[in-house]
C-alpha positions as CSV (number, residue, x, y, z in Angstrom):
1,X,3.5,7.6,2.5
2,X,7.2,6.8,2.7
3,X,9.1,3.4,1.1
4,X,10.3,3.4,4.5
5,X,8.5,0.7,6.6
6,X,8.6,-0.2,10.0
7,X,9.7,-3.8,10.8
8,X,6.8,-5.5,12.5
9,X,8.3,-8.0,15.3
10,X,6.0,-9.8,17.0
11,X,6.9,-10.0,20.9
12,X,5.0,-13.1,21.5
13,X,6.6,-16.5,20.3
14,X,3.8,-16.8,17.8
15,X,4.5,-16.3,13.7
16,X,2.9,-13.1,12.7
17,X,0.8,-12.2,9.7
18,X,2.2,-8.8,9.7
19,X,6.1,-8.1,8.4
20,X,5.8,-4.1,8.3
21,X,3.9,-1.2,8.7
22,X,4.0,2.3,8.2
23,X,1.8,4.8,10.2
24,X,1.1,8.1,9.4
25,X,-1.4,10.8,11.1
26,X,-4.4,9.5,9.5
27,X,-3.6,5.9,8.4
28,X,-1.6,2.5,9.3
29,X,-0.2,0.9,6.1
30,X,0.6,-3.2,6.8
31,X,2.2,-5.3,4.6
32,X,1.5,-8.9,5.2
33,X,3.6,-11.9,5.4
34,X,2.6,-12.7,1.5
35,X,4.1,-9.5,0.2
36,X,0.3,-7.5,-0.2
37,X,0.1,-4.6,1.7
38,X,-3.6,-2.8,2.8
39,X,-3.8,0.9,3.5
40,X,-6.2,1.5,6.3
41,X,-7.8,5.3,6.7
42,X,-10.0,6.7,8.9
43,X,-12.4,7.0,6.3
44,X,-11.8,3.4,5.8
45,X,-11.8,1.3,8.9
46,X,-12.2,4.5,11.7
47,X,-10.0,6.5,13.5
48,X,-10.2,4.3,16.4
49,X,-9.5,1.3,14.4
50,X,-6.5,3.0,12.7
51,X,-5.3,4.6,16.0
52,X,-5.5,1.4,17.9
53,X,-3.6,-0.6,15.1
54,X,-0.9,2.3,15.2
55,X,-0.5,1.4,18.5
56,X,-0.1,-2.1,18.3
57,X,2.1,-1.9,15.5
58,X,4.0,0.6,17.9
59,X,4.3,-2.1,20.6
60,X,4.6,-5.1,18.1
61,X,2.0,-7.0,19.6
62,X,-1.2,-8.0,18.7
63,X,-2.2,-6.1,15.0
64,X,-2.3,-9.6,13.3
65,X,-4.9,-10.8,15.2
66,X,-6.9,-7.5,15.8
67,X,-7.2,-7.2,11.7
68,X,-8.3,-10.6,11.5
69,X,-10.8,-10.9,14.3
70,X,-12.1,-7.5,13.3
71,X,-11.6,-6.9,9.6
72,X,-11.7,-3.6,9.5
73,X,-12.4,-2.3,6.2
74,X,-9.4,-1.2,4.0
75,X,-9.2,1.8,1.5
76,X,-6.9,-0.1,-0.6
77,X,-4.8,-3.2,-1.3
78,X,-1.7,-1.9,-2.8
């Protein structure tokens, strides 16, 4: 993992949860509108999980909401 994170802008005209992310082959790394950031794995939340919040990270719509309705489990809250 990189210092480098992704800015997360939401394209709907709601306030998202999410303010970056970082994805990497086998993980997504979101840092949250109160500065805590949670590494998600696949041996943490799935690779599906993980691959579909990449790709809503990627498009900037919809990870807030997917982590909370689904709380998918996180390796670590860094």
């Amino acid at each position: 993992m990189s210092l480098l994170m992704q800015l997360y802008k939401s394209k709907s005209r709601k306030i998202s949860g999410v303010i970056k992310y970082e994805a990497g082959k086998d993980f997504i790394l979101v840092q949250f509108t109160n500065r805590k950031k949670y590494l998600y794995t696949y041996s943490s939340a799935g690779k599906i999980s993980v691959e579909l919040m990449k790709q809503l990270a990627a498009a900037n719509k919809g990870l807030s909401t997917y982590i909370s309705q689904h709380q998918p489990e996180y390796q670590s809250k860094l």
